[in-house]
KOLTI-195476 format. One record per residue: residue number from 1; residue in one letter; z, y, x of N, C-alpha, C in turn. Coordinates in steps of 0.05 Angstrom, whole numbers, plus 5000, padded with zeros to 4 digits. Each point is the difference from the previous one (the first is absolute). Layout:
% KOLTI-195476
(NUM,'A',(Z,Y,X),(Z,Y,X),(Z,Y,X));
...
% end
This chain:
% KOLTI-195476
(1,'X',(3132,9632,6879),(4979,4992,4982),(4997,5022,4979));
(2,'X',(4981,5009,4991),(4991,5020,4985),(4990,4989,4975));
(3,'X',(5005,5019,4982),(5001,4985,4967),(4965,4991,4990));
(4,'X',(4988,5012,5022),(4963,4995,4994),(4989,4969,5016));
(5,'X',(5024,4990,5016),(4985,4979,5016),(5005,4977,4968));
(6,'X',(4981,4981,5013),(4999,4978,4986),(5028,4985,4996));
(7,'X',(5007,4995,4981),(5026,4980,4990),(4989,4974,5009));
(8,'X',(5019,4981,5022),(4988,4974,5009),(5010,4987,4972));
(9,'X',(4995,4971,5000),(5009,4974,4977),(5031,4998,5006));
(10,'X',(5008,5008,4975),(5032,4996,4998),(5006,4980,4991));
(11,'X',(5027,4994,4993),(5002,4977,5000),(5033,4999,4980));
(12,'X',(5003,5005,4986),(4989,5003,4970),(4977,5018,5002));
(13,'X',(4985,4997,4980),(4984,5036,4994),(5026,5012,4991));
(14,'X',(5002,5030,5013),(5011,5021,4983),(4992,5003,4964));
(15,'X',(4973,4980,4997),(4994,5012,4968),(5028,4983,4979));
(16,'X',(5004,4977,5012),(5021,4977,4988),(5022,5014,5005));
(17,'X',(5007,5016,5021),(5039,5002,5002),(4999,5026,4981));
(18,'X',(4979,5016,5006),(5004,5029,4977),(4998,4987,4969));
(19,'X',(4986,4975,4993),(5007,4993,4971),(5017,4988,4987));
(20,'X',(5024,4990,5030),(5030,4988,4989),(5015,5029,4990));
(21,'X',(4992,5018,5019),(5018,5022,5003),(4993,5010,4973));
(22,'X',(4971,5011,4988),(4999,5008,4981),(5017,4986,4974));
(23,'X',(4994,4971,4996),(5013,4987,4981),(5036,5006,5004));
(24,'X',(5011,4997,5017),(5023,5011,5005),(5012,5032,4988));
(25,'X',(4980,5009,5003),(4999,5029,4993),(5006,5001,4972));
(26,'X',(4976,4995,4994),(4992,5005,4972),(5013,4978,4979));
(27,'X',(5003,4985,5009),(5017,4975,4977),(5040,5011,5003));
(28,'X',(5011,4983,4983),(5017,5014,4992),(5014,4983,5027));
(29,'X',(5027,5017,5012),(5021,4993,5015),(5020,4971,4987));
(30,'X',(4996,4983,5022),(5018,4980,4990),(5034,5004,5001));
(31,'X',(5003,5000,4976),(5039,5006,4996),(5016,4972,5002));
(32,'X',(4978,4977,5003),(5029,4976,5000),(4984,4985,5020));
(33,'X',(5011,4968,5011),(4983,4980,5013),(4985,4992,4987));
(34,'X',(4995,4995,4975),(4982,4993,4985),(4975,5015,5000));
(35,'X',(4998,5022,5000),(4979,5024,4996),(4985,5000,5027));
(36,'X',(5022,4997,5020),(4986,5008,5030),(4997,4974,5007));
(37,'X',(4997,4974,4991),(4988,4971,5011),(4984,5004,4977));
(38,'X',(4989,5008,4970),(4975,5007,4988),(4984,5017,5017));
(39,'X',(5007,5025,5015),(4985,5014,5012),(4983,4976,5029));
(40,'X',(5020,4998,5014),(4986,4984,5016),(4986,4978,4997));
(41,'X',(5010,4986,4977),(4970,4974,4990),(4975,5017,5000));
(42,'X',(5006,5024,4983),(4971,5013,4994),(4982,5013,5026));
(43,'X',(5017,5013,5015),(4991,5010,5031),(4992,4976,5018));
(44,'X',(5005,4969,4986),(5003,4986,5030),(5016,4998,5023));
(45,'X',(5020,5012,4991),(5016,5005,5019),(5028,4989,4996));
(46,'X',(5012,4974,5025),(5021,4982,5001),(5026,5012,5011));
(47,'X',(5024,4984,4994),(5014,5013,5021),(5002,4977,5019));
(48,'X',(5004,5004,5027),(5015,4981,5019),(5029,4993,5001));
(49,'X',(5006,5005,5026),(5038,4993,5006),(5005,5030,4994));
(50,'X',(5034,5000,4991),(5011,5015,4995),(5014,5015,5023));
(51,'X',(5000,5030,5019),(5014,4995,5026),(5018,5005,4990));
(52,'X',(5015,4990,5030),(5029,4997,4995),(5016,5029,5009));
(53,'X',(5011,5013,4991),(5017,5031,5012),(5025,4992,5008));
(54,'X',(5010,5012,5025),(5027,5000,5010),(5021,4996,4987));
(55,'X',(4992,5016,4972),(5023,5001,4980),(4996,4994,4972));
(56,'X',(5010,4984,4987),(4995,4999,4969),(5003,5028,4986));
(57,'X',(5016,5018,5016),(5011,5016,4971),(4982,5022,5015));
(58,'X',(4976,5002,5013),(4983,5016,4999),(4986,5003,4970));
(59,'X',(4993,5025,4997),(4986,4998,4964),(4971,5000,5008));
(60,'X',(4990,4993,5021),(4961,4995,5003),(4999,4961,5006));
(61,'X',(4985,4993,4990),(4991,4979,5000),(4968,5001,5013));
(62,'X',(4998,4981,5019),(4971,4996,4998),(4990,4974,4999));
(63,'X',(4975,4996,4991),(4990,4971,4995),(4965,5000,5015));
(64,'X',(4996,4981,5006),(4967,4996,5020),(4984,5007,4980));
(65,'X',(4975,5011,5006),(4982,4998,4982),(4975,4992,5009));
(66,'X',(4983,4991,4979),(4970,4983,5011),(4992,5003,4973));
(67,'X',(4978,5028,5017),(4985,5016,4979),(4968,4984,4996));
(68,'X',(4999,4975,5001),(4983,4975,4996),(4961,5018,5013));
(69,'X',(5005,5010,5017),(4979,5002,5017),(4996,4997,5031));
(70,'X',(4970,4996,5010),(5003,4993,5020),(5001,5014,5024));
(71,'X',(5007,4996,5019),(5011,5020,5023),(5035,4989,4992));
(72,'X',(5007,5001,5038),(5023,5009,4997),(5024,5021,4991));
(73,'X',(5003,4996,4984),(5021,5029,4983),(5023,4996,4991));
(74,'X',(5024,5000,5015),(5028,5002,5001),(4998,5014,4981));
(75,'X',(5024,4996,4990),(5010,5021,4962),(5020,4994,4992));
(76,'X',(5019,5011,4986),(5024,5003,4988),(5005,5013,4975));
(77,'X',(5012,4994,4986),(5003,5012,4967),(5036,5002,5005));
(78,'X',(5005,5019,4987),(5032,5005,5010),(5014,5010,4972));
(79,'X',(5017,4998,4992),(5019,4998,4986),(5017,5031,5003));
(80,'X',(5018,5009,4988),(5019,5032,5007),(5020,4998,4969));
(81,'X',(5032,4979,5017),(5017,4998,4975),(4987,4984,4975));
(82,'X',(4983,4978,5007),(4991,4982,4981),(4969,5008,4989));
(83,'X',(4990,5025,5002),(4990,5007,4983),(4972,5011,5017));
(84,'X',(4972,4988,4991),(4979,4998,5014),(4993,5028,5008));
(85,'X',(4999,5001,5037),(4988,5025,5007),(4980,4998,5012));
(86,'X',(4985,4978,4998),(4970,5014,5022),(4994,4976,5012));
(87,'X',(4974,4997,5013),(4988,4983,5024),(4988,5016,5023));
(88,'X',(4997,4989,5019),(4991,5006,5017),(4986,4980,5018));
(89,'X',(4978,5013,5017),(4975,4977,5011),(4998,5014,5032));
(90,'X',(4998,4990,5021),(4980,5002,5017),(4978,4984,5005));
(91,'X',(4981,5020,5006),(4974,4991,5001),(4985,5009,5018));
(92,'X',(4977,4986,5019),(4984,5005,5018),(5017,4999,5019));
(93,'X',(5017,4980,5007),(5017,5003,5029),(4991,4984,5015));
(94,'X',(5003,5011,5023),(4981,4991,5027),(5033,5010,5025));
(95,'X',(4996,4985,5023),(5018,5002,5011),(4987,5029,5023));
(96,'X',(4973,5007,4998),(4990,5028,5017),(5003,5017,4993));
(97,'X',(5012,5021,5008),(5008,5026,5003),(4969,5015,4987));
(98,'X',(5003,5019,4987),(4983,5012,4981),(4976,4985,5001));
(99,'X',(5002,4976,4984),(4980,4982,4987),(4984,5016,4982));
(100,'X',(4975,4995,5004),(4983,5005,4983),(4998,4998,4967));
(101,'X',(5006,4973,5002),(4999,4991,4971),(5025,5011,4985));
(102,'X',(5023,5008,5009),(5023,5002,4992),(4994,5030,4989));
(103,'X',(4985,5013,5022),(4993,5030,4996),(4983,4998,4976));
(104,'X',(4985,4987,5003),(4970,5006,4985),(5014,4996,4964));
(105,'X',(5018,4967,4996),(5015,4990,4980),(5011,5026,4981));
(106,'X',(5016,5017,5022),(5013,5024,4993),(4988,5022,4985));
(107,'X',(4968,5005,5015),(4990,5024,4991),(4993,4986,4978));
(108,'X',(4986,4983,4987),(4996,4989,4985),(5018,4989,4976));
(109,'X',(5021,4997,5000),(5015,5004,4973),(5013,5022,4999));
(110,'X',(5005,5020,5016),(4996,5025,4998),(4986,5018,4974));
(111,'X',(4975,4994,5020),(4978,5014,4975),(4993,4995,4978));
(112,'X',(5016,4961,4996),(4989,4990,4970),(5032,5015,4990));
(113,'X',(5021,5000,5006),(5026,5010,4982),(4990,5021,5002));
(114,'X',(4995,5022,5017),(4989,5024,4984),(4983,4997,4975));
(115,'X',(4981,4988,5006),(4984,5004,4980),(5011,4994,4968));
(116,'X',(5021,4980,4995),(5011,4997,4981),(5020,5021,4996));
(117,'X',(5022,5001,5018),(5019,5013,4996),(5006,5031,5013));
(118,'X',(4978,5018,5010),(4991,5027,5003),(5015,5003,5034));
(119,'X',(5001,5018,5014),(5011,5000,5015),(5025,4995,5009));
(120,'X',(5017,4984,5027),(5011,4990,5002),(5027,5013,5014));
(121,'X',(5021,5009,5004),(5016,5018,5006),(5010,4977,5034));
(122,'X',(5006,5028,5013),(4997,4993,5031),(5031,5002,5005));
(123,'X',(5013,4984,5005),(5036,5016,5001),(4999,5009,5025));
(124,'X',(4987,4993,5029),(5004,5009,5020),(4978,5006,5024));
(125,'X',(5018,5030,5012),(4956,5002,5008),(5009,4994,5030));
(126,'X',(5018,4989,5015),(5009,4989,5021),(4979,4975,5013));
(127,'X',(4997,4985,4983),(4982,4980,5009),(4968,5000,4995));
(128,'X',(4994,4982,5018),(4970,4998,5007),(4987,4998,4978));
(129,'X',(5002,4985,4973),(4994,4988,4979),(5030,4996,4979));
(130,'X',(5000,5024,4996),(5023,4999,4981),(4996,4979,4971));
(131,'X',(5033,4979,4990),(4986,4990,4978),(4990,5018,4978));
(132,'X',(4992,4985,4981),(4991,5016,4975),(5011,4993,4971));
(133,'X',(5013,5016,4987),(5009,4991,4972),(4989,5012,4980));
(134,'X',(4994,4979,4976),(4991,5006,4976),(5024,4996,4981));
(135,'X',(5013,5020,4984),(5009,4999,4971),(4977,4994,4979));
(136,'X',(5005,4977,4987),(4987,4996,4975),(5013,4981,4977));
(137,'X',(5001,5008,4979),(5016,4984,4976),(5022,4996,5011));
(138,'X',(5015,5011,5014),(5028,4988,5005),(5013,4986,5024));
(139,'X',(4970,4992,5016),(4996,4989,5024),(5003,5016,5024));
(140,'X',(5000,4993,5019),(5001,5013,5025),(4981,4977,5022));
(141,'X',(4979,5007,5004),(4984,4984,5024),(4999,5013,5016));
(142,'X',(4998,4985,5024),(5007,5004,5020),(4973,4990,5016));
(143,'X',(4992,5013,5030),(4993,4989,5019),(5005,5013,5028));
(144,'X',(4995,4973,5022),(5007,5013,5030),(4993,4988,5014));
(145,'X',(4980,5014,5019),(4994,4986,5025),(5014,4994,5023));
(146,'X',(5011,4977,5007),(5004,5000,5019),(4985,4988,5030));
(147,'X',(5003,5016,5010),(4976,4997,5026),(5002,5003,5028));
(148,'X',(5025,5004,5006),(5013,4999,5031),(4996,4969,5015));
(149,'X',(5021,4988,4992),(5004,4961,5007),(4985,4980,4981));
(150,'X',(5017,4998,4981),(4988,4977,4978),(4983,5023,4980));
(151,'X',(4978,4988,4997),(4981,5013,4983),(5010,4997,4976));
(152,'X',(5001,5019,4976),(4997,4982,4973),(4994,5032,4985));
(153,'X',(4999,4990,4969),(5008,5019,4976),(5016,4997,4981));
(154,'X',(5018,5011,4999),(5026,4988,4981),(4987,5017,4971));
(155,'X',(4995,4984,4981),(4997,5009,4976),(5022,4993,4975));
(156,'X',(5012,5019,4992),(5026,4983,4980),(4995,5032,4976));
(157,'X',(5009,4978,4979),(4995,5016,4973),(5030,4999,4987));
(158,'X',(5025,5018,4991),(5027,4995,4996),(4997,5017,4971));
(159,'X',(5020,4992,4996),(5005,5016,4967),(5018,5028,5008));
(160,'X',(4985,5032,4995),(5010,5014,5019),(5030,5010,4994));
(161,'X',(5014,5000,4975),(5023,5003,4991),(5018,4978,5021));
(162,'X',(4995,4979,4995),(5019,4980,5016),(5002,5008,5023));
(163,'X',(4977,5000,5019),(4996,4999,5021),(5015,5030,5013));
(164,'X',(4998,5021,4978),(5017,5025,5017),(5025,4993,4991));
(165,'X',(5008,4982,4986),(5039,4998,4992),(5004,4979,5027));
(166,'X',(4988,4987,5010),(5000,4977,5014),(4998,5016,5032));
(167,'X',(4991,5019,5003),(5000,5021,5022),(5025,5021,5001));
(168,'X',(5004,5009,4973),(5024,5023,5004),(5024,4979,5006));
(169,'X',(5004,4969,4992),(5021,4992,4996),(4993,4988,5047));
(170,'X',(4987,4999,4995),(4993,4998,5034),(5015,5016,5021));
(171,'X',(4985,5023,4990),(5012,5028,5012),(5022,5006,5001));
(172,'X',(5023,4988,4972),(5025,5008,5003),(5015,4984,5012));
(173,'X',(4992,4983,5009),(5012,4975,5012),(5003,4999,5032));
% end
């Protein structure tokens, strides 16, 4: 699909998920439970069940999320040693192999995070549709097509300090 064909009807609009993300951005990072269940009253956004991990004394937590729009959209808000690192969404999943909509979803919040947050850094030129990351205020967004088996776009926005202590401590492990 080419970035000039017509965008079919998504489902969120991309204009709603790029204005959680912005508010995320731009509002201050939640430092307690209190701050990040204020953030989500204000986004609309619930948590579900808490999953369960193999091990308690893992330091990531994750909890469901239901980002109060319609379409199906699996999501997770996750935890790193108590302390809030990020959500994450898929969106536009379809069970066909390079879905349209999943594609189209992609180029399309694509071009709206550019447009806010300038060009998007490519970590790897291996794949077909490499993801894309934006640094902004402190954040790290994220997106990725996936488009082989299960269609989707994983969009997640993390606090980027945490999220690389939460990786080096990965790595050494």
């Amino acid at each position: 699909m080419s970035e000039t064909e017509p965008v079919s009807e998504l489902t969120p609009v991309p204009d709603v998920i790029v204005d959680i993300v912005k508010k995320m951005v731009d509002g201050p990072w939640p430092r307690s439970d209190e701050e990040r269940e204020n953030l989500f009253a204000q986004l609309g956004i619930k948590s579900v069940s808490r999953h369960e991990l193999k091990t308690n004394a893992s330091p990531h937590q994750m909890t469901g999320l239901d980002i109060g729009l319609d379409g199906k959209i699996p999501g997770s808000w996750g935890t790193y040693n108590n302390e809030f690192l990020g959500v994450s969404v898929h969106l536009y999943g379809t069970q066909e192999s390079a879905d349209p909509a999943a594609q189209s979803g992609f180029i399309k919040l694509r071009m709206q995070l550019t447009e806010f947050f300038g060009e998007p850094n490519r970590p790897w030129d291996n794949e077909e549709t490499p993801p894309c990351i934006w640094e902004a205020n402190g954040r790290t967004i994220t997106t990725h097509l996936f488009n082989h088996r299960d269609n989707c776009v994983m969009l997640s926005v993390e606090d980027s300090v945490l999220a690389a202590i939460a990786e080096a401590d990965s790595n050494a492990s």
